[in-house]
N, C-alpha and C positions, 0 to 999 in steps of 0.2 A: 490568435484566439484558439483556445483548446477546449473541448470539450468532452467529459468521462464519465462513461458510465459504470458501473461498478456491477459485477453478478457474480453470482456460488456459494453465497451465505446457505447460511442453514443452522439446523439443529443436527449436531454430534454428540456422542457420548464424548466421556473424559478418553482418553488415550488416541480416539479418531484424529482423521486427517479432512481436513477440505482445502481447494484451490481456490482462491479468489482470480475476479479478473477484472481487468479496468479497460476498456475498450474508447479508443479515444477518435476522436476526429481534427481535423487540423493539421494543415502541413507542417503545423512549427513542431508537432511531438517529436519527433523522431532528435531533434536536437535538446529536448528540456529534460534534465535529471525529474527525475520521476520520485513520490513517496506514498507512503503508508501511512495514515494513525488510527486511532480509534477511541472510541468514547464511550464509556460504562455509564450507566445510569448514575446521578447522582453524581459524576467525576468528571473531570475535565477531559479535553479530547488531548492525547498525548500520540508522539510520535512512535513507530514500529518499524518501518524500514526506509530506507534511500537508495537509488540508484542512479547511477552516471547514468549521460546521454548514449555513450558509448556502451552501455551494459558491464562493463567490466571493472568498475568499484562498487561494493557495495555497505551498508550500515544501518547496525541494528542496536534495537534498545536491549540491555542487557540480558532482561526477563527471556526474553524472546531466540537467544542467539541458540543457534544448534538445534533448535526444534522448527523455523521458519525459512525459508528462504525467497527472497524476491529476485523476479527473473523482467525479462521483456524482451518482445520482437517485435523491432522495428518496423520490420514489412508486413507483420499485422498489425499495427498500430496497437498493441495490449499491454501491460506490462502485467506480470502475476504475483500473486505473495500465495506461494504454497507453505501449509500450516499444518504439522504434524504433533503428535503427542500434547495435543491438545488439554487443557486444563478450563476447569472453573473459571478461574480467572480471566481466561482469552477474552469473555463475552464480552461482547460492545456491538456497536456499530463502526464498521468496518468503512473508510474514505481512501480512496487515490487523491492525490492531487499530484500538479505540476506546476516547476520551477522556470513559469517564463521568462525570466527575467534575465536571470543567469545562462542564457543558451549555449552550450557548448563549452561549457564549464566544465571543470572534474571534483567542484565544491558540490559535498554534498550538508542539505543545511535538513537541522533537526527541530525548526522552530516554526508551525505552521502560519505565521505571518510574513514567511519569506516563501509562500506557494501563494498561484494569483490563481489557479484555476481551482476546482474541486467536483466531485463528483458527489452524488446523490446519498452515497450511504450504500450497506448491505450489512442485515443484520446476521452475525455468526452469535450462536449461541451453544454453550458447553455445558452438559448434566454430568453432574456428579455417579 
């Protein structure tokens, strides 16, 4: 059992940076590929990043690549999605979830019905 909490959201301008974090509990994190999506009003929740159990694969949705980057440490139970050059578009609600199933895997999977666990949400919001 995993459980995440999600904080760092906020209100940025367009070009701003924020760090998200996902703080988890559960012995089993430290072995479940970890991810991102989010969800705009009106839109479906879509995927943003993935990371191996081990930290050192990671995958991002196109939009997002070179302005994002998702991290995590293990010995803090967190994993992060820092968010630079921020746009308009970023805005949603911001979720972690984890990949329990898969434990100690190097698949990372882009399809939120293959994450069992999830967190609360954190709204990021970007002004023009």
């Amino acid at each position: 059992q995993v459980q995440l909490v999600e904080s760092g959201g906020g209100l940025v301008q367009a070009g701003g940076s924020l760090r998200l974090s996902c703080a988890a509990s559960g012995r089993t994190f430290s072995s479940c590929a970890m991810g991102w999506f989010r969800q705009a009003p009106g839109k479906e929740r879509e995927f943003v990043a993935a990371i191996s159990w081990t930290g050192t694969l990671t995958y991002y949705r196109d939009s997002v690549k070179g302005r994002f980057t998702i991290s995590r440490d293990n010995a803090k139970n967190t994993v992060y999605l820092q968010m630079n050059s921020l746009k308009p578009e970023d805005t949603a609600v911001y979720y972690c979830a984890a990949d329990g199933k898969s434990r100690r895997s190097l698949i990372l999977r882009t399809n939120e019905g293959e994450y069992q666990y999830w967190g609360q949400g954190t709204q990021v919001t970007v002004s023009s």
